[in-house]
N, C-alpha and C positions, 0 to 999 in steps of 0.2 A: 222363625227366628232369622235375624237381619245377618250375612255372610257381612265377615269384618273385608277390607281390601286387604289385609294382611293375611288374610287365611287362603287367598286363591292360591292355585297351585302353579308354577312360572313352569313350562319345557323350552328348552330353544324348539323354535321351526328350523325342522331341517329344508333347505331349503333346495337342498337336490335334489328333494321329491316332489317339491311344491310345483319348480320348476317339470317336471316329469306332467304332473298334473296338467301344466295349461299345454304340454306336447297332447296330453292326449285329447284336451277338448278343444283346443284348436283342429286336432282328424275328424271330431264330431261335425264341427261346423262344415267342414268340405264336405260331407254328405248328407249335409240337412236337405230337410226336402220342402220347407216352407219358414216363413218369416216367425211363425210361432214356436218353431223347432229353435231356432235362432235364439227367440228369447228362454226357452226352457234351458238349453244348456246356457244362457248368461246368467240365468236364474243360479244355477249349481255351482258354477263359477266362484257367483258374489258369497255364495254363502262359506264356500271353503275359505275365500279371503277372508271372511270375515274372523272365521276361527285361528287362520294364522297369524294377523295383524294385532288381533287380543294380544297375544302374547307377545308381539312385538309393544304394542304401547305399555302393558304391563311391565316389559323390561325397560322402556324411560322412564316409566313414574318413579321406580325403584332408581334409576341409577340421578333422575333429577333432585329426588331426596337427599339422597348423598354422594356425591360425584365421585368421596373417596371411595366409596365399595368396589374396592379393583372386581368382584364380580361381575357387578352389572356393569359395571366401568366395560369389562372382558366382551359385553353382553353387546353392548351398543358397537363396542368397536365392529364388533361381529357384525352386526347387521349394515350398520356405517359400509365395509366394505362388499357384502351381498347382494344388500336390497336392492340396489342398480342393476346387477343382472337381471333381477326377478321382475322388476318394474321394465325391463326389454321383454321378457318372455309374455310380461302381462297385452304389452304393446302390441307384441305379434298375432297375438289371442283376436286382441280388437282389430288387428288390421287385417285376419284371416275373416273377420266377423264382417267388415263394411265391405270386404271381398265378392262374400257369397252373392248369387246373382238375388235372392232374398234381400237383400241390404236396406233397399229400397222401398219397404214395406214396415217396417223395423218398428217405424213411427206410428205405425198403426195398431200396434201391437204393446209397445211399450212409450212413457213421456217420451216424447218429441226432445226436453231438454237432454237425457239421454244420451241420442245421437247427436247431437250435436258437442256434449262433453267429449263424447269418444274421437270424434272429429279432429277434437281440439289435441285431446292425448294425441292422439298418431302424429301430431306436427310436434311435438317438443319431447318424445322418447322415443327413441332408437337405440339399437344394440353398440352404434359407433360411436355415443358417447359415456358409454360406460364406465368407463376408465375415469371420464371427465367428472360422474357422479360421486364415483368414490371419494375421488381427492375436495370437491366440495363438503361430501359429508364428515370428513376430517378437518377437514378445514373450520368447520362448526363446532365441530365436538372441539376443535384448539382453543378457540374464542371463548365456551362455553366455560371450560377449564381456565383457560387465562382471566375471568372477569370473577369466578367464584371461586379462585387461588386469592384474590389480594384484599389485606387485608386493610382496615381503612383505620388509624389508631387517633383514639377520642377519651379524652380525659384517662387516662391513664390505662386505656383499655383495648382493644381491636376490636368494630363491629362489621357488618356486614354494610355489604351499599344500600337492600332495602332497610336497613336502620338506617344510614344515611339518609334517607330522601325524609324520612321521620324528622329528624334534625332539621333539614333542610324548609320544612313546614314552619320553625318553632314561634312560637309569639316574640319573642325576642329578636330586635333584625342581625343583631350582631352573633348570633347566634347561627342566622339562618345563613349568614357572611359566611362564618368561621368554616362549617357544614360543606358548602361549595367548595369552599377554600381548600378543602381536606381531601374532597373529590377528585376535584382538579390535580393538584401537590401527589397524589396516589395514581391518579391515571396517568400523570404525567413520566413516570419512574416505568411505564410499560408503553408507554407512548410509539417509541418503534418499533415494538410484534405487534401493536395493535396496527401501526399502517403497514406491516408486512401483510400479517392476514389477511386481511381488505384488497390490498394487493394483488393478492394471491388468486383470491376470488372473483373479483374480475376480468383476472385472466380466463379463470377457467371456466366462467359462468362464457365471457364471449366467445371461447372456443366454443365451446358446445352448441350456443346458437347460432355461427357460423357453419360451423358442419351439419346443421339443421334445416341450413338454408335461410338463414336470416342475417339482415344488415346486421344488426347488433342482439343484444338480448332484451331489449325492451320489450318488443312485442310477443318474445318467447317468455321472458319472463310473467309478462301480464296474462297470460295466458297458463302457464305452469301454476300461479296462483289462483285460477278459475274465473278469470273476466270474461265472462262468455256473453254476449250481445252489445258487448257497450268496448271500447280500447279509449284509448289517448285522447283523441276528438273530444270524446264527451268526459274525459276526465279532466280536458284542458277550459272546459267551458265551464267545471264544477270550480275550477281552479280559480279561474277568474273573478267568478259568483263569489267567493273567497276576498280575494283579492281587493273586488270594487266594493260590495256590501259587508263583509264580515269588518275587515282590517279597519276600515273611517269605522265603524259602529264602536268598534273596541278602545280604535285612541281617544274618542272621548270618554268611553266608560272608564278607562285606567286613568286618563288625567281628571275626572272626577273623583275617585280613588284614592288618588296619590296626595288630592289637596284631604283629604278624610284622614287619611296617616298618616300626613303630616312631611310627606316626601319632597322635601323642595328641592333633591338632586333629581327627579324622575325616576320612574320604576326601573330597578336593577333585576338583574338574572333572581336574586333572592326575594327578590319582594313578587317577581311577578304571579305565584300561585298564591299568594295572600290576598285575602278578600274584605275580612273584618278588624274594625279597627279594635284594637286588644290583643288579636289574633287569631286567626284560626279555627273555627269550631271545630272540637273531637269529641269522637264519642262518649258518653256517660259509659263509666264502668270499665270492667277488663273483658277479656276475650270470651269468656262465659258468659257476660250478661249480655254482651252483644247477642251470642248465639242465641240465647231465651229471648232478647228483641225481636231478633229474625225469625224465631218459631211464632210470637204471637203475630206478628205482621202479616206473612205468612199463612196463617190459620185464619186471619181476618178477609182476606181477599181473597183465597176460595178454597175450600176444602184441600184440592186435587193438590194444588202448592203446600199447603202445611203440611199435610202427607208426604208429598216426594223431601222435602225438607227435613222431616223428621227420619225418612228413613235414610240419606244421607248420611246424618248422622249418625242414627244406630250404625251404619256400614265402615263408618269412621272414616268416610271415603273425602272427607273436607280436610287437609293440613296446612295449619296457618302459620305455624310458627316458625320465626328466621331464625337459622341455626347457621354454625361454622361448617361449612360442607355442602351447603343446600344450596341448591343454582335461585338464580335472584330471578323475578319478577311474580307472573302467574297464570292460570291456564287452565282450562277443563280440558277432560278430555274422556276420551267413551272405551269399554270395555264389552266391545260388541258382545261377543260371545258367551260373556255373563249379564248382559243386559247393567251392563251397572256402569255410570259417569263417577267420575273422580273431578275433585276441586283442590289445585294446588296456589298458594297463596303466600305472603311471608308480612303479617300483621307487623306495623309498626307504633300502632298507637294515635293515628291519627283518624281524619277522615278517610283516608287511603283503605284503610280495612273496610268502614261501608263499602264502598267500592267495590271493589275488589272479590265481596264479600257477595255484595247483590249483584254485581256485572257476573263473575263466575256461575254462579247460581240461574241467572239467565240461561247461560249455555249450558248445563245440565241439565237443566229443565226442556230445554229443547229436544236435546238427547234424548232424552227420554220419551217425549210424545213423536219422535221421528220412529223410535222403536217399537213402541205402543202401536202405529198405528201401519206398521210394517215398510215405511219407507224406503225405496228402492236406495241401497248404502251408496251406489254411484250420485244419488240427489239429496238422501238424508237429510240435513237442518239448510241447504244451500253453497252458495259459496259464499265465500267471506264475508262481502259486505252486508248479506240476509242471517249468516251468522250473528255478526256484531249488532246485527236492528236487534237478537231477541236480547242477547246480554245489552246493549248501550241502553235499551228502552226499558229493561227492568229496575236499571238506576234511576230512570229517571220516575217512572212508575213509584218506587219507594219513596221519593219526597212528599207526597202525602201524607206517610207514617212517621215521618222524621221525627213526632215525639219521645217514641219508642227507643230511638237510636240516640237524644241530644237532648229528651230534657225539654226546660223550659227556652232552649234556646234554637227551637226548631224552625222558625221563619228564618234565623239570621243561616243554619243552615241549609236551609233550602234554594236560600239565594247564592249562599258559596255554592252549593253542586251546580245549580243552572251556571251562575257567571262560569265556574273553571270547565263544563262543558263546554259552552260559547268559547272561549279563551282560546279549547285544544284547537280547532279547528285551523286557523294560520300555521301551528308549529306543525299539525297532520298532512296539512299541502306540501310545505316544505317539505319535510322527511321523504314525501314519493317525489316530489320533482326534483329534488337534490339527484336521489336516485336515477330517474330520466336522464338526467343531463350527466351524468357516471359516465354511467352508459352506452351513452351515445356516443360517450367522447372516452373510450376506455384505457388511453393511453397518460391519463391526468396523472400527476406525481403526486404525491401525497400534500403537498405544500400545498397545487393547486385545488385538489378538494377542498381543501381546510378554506382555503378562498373563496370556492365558491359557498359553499355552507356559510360566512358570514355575511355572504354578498345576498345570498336569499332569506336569510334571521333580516337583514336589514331593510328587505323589501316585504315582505310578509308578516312580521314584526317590528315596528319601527320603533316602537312604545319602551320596547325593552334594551336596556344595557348593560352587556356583556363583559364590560372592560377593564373590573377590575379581579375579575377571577383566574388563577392559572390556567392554564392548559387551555378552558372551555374560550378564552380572551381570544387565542387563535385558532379560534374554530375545530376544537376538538369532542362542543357538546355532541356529535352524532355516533362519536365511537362508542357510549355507550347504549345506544337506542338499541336495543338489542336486535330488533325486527330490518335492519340494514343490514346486518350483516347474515344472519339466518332465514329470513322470509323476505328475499322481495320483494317489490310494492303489493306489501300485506296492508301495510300502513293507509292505503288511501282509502282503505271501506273500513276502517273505522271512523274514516270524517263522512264517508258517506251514512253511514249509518248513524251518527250524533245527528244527521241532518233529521232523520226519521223521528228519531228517540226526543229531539227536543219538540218534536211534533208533538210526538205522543204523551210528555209531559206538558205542553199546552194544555190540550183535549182532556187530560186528567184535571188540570184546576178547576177544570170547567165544569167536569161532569167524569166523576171518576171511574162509576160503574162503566161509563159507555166505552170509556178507552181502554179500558182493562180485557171489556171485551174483544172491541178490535183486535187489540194486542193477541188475546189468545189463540182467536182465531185465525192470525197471521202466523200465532207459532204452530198450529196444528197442520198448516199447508207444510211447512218445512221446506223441502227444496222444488217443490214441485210446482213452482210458480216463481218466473221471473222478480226480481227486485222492484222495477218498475209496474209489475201488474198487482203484488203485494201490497205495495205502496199505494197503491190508486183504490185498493176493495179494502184499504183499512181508513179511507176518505185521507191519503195525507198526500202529499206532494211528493214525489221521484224525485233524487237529487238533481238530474236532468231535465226536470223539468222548468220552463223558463219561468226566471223570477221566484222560482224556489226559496230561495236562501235571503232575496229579500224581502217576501213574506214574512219570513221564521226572525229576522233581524227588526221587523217591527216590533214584533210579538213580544222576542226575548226581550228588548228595549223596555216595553212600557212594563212586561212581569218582574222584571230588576229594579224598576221606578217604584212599583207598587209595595214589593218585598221590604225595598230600602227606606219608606215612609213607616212602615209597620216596625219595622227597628227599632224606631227610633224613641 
């Protein structure tokens, strides 16, 4: 029988023991006597982390469900202010470990990626920015609380923001106007704790790269997010590929578009995620018959997936429903030490729930065969952007089944998910060079972000206009992007990996089995293979590789030409 996620048993980690623990296998390491000693006790290390971290993320999932539960609420503060110590004790672990005169053999013994993660940890944590940790991870849990406090009031009622963005889809444009309009008008009533916060954090994100030894936090940052072979250079070259092939492909596609619905003011902030003229395609059915979609979908494409899918399920470990109290967006996330992924979600009735539904699902499923097949937890499913390949390519994998999900109107959505993939990619450069240019220049006043944030929508988006909604009119759309203010440049390997995923949905039109397989086999390496070597044994292009993107911009061109004939 399937353990529900609400049956596991929650203990705080104490974490003055924890901390005790890496005191004594750091003495072990001083007296190893060879490079495999080294790994046996990193080997015992990871598995203790692995046990305490459970129950750290078991105490977010519980307190992301309901942010009011002063417990878990108690729970997070708690660690909010610890885990920075313990993440120095972990540091000193690693830096006793690259010490030993052994160090240098490491790689022979364990992946090569590895040591070179470890590499990367010793440069962005230290015991001296501790302090700096803490006030960061409050700094998130304010944000976190200040965006899932407000309420957003719609026809006589208060809904959440992911109901918002619901609205915000609707076939109606005046509708999808009002929606913004109500966004904007509600974030605009928090508008200065939102740029205090922000504020705040890039004070403290710069101190801490300073005292790190770094000009700014860009390159601490890029690195704390796990960019390990690739930085800025080749993020600047993705960007551009962006910039010269994506952006001209798109302004024709939307001003082909705009004449289809009829837009003779050009696309507004509300029309630009609309694709079909009527509106929108959503799924057949409610939230349950989605789910019996996804099981046969699922059971049709291999075994191994209806399985983990169903048991999911049974484990109840999927919550999709938007409630008053439930923090906004969504997220898998792993429960090492029970072997079991969670999928948190907040369905609004749109396409958004496919989504969300199959991109999550991606990432547990990862999870899962990263566990399975005993993945070292320091390499596990990757870093981010090999992450986002398994989720961004499962969505895109699923538009073959789109009958399941839409009915008799599955061409017209298969052409909205590819177009609104192709689409993300301009707003996904933006979002990390926004970021970059923070940054770099950490002294901007909040007026001046707001400026640059419309000055890069205007260059990376030129198709869209901004101008007649509050707040977002002066460059307020990024204070809700949540992943600016909590993660980072998280944001830029999710454009790196739509680059993969619209590959992989090419190669499915084509020939389904063959890319299904690729795909799986890209997810069974897990972390243990660069992005760019991944990318190359599953036959697709590196997003760094040259002309990458305008390959994939043929491609999506003439599969949106094709789609949009068959509509008709």
């Amino acid at each position: 029988m399937v353990k529900k996620i609400s049956e596991y048993k929650y203990e705080r980690v104490d974490l003055k023991k924890a901390a005790e623990y890496y005191d004594q296998a750091i003495e072990r390491v001083k007296v190893a006597k060879s490079a495999q000693q080294l790994a046996d006790i990193r080997a015992d290390v990871n598995a203790y982390y692995a046990q305490f971290v459970t129950q750290i993320n078991l105490a977010f999932i519980r307190n992301s469900l309901d942010v009011r539960d002063e417990f878990y609420a108690a729970e997070k503060d708690y660690y909010d202010e610890n885990i920075p110590a313990l993440s120095a004790k972990s540091a000193e672990f690693n830096r006793a470990l690259m010490a030993s005169p052994y160090a240098g053999e490491l790689d022979k013994v364990i992946n090569p990626i590895i040591v070179q993660n470890t590499k990367a940890g010793l440069r962005v944590m230290d015991e001296k920015i501790i302090e700096d940790c803490i006030e960061e991870n409050k700094l998130v849990t304010e944000y976190d609380k200040l965006l899932a406090s407000l309420a957003y009031p719609w026809e006589g009622r208060t809904v959440t923001l992911s109901e918002m963005h619901g609205y915000c889809k609707d076939a109606d444009r005046a509708v999808r106007k009002k929606a913004f309009t109500v966004i904007g008008q509600t974030l605009a009533t928090v508008g200065d704790k939102l740029d205090d916060i922000y504020d705040r954090m890039v004070k403290v994100r710069t101190a801490m790269a300073r005292k790190m030894g770094f000009d700014n936090y860009v390159e601490m940052g890029d690195l704390r997010i796990g960019h390990i072979g690739y930085g800025r250079k080749e993020i600047a070259v993705f960007r551009n590929s962006v910039l010269n092939d994506v952006v001209p492909a798109l302004k024709k596609l939307k001003a082909e578009l705009a004449e289809r619905l009829g837009l003779t003011g050009g696309i507004h902030l509300y029309d630009n995620d609309n694709y079909i003229v009527g509106g929108n395609i959503d799924p057949v059915g409610n939230a349950e018959q989605l789910f019996a979609a996804a099981q046969n979908i699922y059971d049709d494409m291999d075994p191994a997936l209806g399985k983990f899918f169903a048991d999911m399920c049974a484990a109840q470990a999927i919550d999709y429903v938007a409630r008053e109290g439930k923090m906004g967006g969504g997220y898998a996330e792993m429960l090492y030490d029970f072997g079991q992924p969670f999928i948190f979600a907040n369905f609004n009735g749109t396409m958004d729930d496919v989504g969300v539904l199959t991109h999550e699902f991606g990432h547990a499923y990862a999870f899962n065969r990263a566990a399975a097949n005993n993945v070292d937890i320091d390499l596990f499913v990757g870093g981010m952007e090999t992450a986002e390949t398994h989720s961004m390519s499962m969505e895109a994998l699923c538009n073959s089944y789109n009958k399941y999900f839409y009915g008799d109107r599955a061409v017209a959505a298969t052409y909205q998910q590819i177009f609104d993939a192709f689409n993300f990619l301009p707003y996904g450069v933006t979002v990390d060079y926004f970021q970059q240019l923070v940054y770099e220049n950490p002294d901007m006043t909040p007026a001046e972000r707001r400026a640059l944030w419309l000055k890069l929508e205007g260059e990376f988006r030129p198709y869209v206009d901004m101008s007649d909604i509050p707040f977002i009119c002066d460059g307020g759309r990024w204070q809700y992007q949540k992943h600016i203010y909590e993660s980072p440049f998280y944001y830029i390997d999710y454009c790196l990996s739509t680059c993969l995923a619209l590959q992989f949905g090419e190669k499915a039109a084509v020939d389904f089995k063959d890319a299904l397989k690729r795909y799986l086999n890209l997810v069974e390496a897990g972390g243990t293979k660069s992005i760019v070597d991944l990318a190359h044994e599953a036959g697709l292009k590196s997003p760094f590789d040259e002309g990458a993107l305008k390959d994939v911009c043929k491609q999506i061109v003439a599969h949106l030409t094709k789609l949009q004939k068959e509509m008709k």
